[in-house]
C-alpha positions in Angstrom: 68.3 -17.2 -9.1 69.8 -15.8 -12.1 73.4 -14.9 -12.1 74.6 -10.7 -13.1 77.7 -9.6 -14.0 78.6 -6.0 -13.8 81.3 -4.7 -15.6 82.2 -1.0 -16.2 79.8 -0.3 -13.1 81.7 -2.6 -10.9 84.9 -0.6 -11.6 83.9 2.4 -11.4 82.0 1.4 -8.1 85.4 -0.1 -6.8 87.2 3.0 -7.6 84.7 5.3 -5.6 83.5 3.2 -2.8 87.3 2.5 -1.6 87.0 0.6 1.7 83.4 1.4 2.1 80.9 -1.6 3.2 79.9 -3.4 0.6 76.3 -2.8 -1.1 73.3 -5.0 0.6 72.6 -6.8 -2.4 75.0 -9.5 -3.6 74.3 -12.4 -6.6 76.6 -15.1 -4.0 73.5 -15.2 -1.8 71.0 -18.0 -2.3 68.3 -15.8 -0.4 66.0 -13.9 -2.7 67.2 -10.0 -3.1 64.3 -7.2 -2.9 64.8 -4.0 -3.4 62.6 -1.5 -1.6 62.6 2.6 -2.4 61.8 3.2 1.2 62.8 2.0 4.9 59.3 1.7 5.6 58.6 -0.8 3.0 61.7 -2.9 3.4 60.6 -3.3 7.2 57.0 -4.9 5.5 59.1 -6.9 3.3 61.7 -8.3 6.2 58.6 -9.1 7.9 56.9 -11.2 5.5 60.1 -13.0 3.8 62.2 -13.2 7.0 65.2 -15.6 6.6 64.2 -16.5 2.8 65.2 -12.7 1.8 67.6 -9.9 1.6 66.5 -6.4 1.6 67.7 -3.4 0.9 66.3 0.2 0.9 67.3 3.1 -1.6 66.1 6.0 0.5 67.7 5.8 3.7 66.5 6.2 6.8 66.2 10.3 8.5 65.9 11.5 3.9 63.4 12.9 2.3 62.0 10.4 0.0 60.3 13.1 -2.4 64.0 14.4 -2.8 66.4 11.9 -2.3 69.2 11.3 -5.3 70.1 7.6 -5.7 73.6 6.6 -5.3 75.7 4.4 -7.7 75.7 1.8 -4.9 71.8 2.2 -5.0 72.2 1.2 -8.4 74.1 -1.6 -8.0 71.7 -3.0 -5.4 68.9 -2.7 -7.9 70.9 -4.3 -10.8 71.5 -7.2 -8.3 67.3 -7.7 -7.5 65.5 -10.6 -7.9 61.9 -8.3 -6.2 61.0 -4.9 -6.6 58.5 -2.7 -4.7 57.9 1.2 -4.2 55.2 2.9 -2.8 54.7 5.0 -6.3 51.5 7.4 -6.5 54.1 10.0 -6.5 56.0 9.5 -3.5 59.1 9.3 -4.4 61.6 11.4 -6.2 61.1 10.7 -10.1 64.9 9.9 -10.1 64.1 7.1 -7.5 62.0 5.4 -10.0 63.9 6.1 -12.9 66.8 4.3 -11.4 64.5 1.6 -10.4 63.0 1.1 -13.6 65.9 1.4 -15.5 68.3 -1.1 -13.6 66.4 -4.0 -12.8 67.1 -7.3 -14.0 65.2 -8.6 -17.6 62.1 -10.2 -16.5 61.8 -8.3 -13.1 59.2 -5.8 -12.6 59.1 -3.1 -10.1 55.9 -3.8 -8.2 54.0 -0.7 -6.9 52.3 -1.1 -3.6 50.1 1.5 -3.4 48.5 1.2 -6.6 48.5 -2.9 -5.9 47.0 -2.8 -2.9 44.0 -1.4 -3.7 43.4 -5.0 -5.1 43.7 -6.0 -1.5 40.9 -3.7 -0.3 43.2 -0.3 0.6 41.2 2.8 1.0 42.9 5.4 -0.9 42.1 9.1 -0.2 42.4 12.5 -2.7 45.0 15.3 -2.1 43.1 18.2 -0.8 44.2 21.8 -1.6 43.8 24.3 0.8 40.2 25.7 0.5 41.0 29.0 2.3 42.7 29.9 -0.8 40.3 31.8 -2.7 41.9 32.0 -5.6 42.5 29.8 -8.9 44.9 27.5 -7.9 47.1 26.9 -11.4 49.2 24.2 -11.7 51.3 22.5 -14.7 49.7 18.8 -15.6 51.3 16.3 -18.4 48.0 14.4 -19.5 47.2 11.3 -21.4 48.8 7.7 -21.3 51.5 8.1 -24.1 51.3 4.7 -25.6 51.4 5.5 -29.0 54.8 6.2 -28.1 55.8 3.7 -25.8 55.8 5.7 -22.5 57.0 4.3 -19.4 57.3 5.8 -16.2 60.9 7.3 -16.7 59.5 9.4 -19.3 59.4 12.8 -19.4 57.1 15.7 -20.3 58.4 19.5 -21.0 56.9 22.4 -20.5 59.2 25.6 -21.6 58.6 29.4 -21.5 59.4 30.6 -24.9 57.9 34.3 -24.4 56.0 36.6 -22.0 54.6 39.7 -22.9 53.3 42.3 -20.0 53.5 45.2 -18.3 56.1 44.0 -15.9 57.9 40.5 -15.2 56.1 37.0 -14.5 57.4 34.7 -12.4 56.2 31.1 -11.7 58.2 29.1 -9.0 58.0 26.2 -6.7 58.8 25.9 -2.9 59.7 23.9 -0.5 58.2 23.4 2.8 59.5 27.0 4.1 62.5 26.9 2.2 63.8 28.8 -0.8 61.8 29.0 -4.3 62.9 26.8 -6.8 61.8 29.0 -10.2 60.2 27.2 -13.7 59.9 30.4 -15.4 61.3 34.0 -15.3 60.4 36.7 -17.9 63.0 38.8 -16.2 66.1 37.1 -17.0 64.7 36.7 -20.5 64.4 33.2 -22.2 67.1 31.7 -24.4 66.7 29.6 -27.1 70.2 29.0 -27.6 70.2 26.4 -25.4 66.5 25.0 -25.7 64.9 27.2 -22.9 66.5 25.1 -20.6 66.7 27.3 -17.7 63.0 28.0 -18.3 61.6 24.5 -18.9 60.2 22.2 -16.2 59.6 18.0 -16.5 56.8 15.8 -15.6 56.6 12.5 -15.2 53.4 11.2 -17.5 50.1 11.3 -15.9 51.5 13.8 -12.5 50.7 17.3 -12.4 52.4 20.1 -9.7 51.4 22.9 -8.1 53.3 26.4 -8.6 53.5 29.8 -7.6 53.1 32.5 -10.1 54.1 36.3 -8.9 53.2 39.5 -11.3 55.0 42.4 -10.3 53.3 44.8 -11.9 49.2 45.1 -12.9 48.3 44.9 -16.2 47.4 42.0 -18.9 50.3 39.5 -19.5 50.5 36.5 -22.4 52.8 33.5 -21.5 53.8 31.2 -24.4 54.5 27.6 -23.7 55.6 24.9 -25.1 55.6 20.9 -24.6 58.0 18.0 -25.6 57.9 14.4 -25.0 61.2 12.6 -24.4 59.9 9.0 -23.8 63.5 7.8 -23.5 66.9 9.8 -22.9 68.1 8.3 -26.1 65.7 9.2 -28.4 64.6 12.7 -29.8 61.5 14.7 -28.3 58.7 14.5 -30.0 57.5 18.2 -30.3 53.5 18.6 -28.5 52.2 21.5 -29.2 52.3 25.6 -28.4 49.9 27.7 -26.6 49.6 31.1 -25.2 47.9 31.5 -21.7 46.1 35.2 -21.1 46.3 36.6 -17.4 44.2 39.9 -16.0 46.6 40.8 -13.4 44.6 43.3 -11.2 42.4 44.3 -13.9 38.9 43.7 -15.1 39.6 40.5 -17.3 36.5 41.3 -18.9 38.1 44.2 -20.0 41.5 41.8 -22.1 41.7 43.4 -25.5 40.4 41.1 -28.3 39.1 38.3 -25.6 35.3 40.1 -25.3 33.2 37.2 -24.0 36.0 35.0 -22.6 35.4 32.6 -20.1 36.6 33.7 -16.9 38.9 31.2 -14.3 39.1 32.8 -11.3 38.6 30.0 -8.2 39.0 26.3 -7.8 41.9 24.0 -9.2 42.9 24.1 -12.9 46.0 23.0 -14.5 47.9 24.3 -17.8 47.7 20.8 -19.4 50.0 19.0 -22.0 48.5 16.1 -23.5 50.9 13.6 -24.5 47.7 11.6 -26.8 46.5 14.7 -28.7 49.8 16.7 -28.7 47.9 19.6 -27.5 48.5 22.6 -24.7 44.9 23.4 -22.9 43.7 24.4 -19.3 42.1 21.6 -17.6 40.0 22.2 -14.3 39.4 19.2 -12.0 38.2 18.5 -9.4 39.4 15.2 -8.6 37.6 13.6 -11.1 34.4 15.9 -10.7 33.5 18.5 -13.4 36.4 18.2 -15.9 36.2 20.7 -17.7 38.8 22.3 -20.6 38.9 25.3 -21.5 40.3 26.7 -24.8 43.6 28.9 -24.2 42.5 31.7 -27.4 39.1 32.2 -25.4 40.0 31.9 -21.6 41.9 34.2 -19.5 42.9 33.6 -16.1 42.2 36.3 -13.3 44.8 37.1 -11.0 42.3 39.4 -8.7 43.4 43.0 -7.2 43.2 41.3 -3.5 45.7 38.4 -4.4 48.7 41.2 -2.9 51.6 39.7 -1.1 54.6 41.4 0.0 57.9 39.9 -0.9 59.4 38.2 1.9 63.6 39.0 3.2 65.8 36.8 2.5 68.1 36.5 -0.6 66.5 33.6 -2.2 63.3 35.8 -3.1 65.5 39.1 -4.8 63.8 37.6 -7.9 60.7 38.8 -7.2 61.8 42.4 -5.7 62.7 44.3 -2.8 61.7 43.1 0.3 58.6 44.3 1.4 57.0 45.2 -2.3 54.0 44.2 -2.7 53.3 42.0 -6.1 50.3 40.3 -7.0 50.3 36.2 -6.4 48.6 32.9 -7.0 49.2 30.8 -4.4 50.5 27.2 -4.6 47.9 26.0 -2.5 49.7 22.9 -1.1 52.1 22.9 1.4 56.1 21.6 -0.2 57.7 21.5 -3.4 55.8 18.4 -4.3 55.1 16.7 -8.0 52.4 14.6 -7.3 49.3 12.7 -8.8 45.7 12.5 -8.0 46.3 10.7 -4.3 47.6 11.2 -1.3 50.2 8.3 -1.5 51.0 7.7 2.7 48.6 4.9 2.4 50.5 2.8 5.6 49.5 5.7 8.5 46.6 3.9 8.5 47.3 0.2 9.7 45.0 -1.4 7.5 46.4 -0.1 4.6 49.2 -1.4 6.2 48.3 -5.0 5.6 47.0 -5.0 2.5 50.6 -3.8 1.2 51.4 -7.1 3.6 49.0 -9.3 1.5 50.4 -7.9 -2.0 54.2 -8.6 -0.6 53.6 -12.1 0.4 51.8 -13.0 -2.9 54.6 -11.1 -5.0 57.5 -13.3 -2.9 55.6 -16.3 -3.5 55.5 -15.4 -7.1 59.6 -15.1 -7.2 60.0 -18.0 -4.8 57.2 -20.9 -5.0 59.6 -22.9 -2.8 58.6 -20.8 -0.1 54.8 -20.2 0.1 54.2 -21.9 3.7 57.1 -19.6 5.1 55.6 -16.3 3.0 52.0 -17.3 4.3 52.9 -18.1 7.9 54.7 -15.1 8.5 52.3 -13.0 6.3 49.6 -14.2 9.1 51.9 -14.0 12.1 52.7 -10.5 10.7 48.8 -9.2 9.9 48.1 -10.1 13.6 50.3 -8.4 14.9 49.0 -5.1 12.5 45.6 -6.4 13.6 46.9 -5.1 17.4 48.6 -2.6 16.5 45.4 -0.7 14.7 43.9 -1.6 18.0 46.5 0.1 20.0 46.4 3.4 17.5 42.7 3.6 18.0 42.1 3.5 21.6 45.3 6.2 22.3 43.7 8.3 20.1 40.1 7.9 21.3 41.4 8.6 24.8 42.4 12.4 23.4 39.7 14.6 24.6 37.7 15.2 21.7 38.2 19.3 21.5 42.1 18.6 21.8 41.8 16.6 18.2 43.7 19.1 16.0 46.6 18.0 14.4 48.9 20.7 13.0 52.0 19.2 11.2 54.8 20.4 8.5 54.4 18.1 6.2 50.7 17.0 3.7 51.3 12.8 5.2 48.7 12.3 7.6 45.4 12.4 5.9 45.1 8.3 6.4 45.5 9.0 9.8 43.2 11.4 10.7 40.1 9.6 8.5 41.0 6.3 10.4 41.6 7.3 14.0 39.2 10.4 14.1 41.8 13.5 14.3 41.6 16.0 11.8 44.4 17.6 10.2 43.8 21.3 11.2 46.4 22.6 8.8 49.8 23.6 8.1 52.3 26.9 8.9 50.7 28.9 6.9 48.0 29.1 4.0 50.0 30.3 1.7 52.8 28.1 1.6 54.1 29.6 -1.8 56.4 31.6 0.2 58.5 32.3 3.7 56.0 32.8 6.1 55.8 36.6 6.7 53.9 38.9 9.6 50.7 38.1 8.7 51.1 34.3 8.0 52.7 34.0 11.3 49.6 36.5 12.7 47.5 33.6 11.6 49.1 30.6 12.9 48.6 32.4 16.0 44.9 32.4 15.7 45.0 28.9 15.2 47.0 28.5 18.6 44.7 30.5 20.1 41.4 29.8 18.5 41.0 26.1 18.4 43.7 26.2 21.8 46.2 23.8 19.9 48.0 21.9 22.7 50.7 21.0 20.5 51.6 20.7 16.7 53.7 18.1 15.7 57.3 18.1 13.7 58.5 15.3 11.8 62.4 14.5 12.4 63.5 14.1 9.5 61.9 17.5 8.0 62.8 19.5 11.4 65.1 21.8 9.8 62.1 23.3 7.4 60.1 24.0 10.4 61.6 26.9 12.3 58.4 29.2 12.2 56.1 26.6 13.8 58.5 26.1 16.3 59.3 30.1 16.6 55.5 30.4 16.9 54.4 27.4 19.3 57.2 28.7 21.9 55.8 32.4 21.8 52.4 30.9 22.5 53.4 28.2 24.9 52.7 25.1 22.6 54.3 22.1 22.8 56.3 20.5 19.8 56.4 16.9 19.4 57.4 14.6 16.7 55.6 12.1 14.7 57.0 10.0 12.0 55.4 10.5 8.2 57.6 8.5 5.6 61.0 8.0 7.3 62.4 5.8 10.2 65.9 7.7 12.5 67.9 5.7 15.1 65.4 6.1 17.3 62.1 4.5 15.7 63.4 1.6 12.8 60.2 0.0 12.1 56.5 0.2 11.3 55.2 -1.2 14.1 57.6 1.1 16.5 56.8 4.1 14.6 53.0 3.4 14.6 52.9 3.2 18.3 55.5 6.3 18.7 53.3 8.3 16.9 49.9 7.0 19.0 51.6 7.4 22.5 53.0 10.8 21.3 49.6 12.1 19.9 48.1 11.2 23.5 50.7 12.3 25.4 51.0 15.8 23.8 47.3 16.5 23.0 45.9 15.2 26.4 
């Protein structure tokens, strides 16, 4: 095992830590060190390396692991690893990875499961926006592999606002599971570029695209100008991609756009304002995961934002930006539920068990990789382990099966389940509210309380760790007599600390709250 010294990091992690417990990682132990972004992976990992290994998590147990911020201690557990694995597709928080990918040892590679295991024979299933959206659903993509650059994963892609012209102001935001918007561009403060657009820009990591909100206060025909930057590395200088200006027919006849006669029209399905990182260009891109790719050309496209896309703007403080409470501006949706920067697939891979064990296979063939010395210990616990998954998917099936086959309707807070409704037969019935692009308001809840009532929901189902962004399912399941129960998505709590545990909590709690 190669020996690391820390200098400057190890003061400055003396200083702050104090009499804190030491970080899990340490170079005096002759056991191998993994590092894991998530408690649910380092409980595969303990699994399959048992005595031979020390693990340690950087997300901890009851955080978000879209959100979470690493620590300097988390960084000093990954300058110390000998293994690395996330989950990656998008799961976790860029700044995760960055810190991964940035700290690790020469010669160590951060080894991404769900992308791996696929090798291993893991299904791997689409995101799905919601189709009751009818809509375009317009999101920001960076496309294009970068590698005439050198890109890596902790690169970044920019997209600024550098002008908007228009009746009235344009807003484009993102928000967080029924929390408070998080805005990428806002013609109404103006944009500055004294200080590089900054407060207008947003970054992608390569090859990810997000989905956004954008609000129109006023009809009319409005032109936003964007431009795209590369920064492959913090230390080097952006290399400048392009600028484009994007047309939208805000309530109007968008056949009707001065100087755009014969324009194609986009006004339903999924496309994204595209940078590409290969062609330093700006374009809209529609696909549909992989189907009918299409781009369209900004100078002859314009993007419909129809008369009946009318929302009022919720109370609350955190929406001012967008007018008085109550006004009604025109809005396309974000379509999927969460701030959430995300690729192609729905990364949750493990809710289905045998997903499950192929991440199990790739871990035991990575660990024998870092420690030949220990292949009959890897392999035996590897099959001890994937027998024990092999009961466990047993255990899943038949509590679900035993659910009366009308009370199948999973409603959740949270897009993380979609492995385990196409496994164990129960169909994700849908979120809060359709249009998650804002706080729920009388008519959103007005529909949730169809869904109660229509498809007689026994219960929806919370997950711990996200229960403070929840209040209006749980506001709305009391009024109609629902139950609330918890499952587990991404994140173990004191109560369930491993995979196996919260499999079966989530089975018997499914059954006992649905039957």
């Amino acid at each position: 095992m190669p020996t690391r010294r820390l200098t400057c990091l190890a003061a400055v992690l003396l200083t702050m830590a104090g009499c804190t417990a030491p970080p899990t990682l340490t170079e005096s132990d002759d056991r191998i060190q993994v590092v894991t972004t998530t408690g649910v992976l380092a409980d595969l990992v303990r699994n399959v390396g048992g005595d031979r290994v020390r693990v340690a998590s950087i997300v901890p147990d009851d955080a978000d692991a879209h959100a979470y911020e690493p620590t300097l201690r988390d960084v000093r557990n990954v300058v110390y690893a000998d293994v690395a694995f996330s989950n990656y597709l998008m799961l976790e928080a860029q700044s995760v990875i960055k810190t991964m990918d940035a700290n690790l040892p020469d010669g160590v590679e951060q080894i991404s499961l769900a992308e791996g295991a696929t090798k291993y024979a893991a299904e791997i299933i689409p995101l799905v926006e919601d189709v009751s959206l009818d809509t375009i659903w317009l999101g920001l993509r960076a496309r294009g592999t970068g590698s005439a650059y050198g890109v890596n994963r902790s690169s970044d892609v920019r997209l600024s606002a550098t002008r908007a012209d228009g009746p009235g102001r344009l807003s484009a935001y993102l928000t967080e599971s029924f929390g408070n918007p998080d805005i990428t561009f806002d013609s109404g403060d103006g944009f500055d570029p004294a200080n590089g657009y900054r407060d207008d820009t947003i970054a992608l990591p390569p090859d990810a695209h997000t989905h956004m909100s954008w609000a129109f206060d006023t009809p009319g025909v409005y032109r936003l100008t964007l431009r795209a930057e590369l920064a492959v590395a913090v230390d080097t200088k952006p290399v400048p991609m392009g600028e484009q200006t994007f047309t939208f027919a805000v309530g109007v006849d968008p056949h009707t756009v001065p100087g755009m006669a014969g324009a194609t029209i986009l006004r339903d399905g999924h496309t994204d304002i595209a940078a590409d990182i290969d062609t330093a260009e700006l374009y809209l891109w529609s696909d549909d995961h992989g189907k009918d790719q299409v781009r369209h050309e900004p100078a002859t496209t314009v993007i419909e934002v129809p008369a009946k896309a009318l929302k009022e703007v919720p109370a609350g403080p955190g929406f001012r930006f967008l007018g008085r409470p109550g006004t009604q501006i025109h809005q396309l949706p974000q379509a999927v539920l969460g701030r959430h920067v995300h690729g192609e697939i729905d990364p949750h891979l493990w809710q289905d068990v045998g997903n499950a064990q192929s991440y199990v296979e790739l871990i035991r063939d990575s660990l024998i990789a870092a420690d030949p010395a220990g292949v009959a210990d890897y392999r035996a616990a590897a099959d001890r382990y994937l027998g024990e998954l092999s009961a466990l998917d047993t255990y899943v099936k038949e509590r679900i099966d035993a659910i009366p086959a009308p009370n199948r309707h999973l409603v959740t807070t949270h897009d993380a389940f979609a492995y385990l409704a196409k496994a164990y037969g129960i169909p994700v019935a849908g979120f809060v509210t359709p249009n998650p692009a804002v706080e729920p308001s009388l008519a959103d809840r007005r529909r949730l309380t169809e869904t109660l009532r229509n498809l007689h929901i026994k219960a929806v189902f919370l997950e711990p760790n996200l229960r403070a962004r929840s209040s209006t399912l749980v506001e709305v399941a009391g009024q109609e007599g629902v139950r609330v129960c918890d499952i587990y998505g991404d994140a173990f709590d004191g109560r369930v600390t491993s995979y196996l545990a919260m499999m079966r909590f989530n089975a018997d709690s499914l059954n006992r709250c649905l039957t």
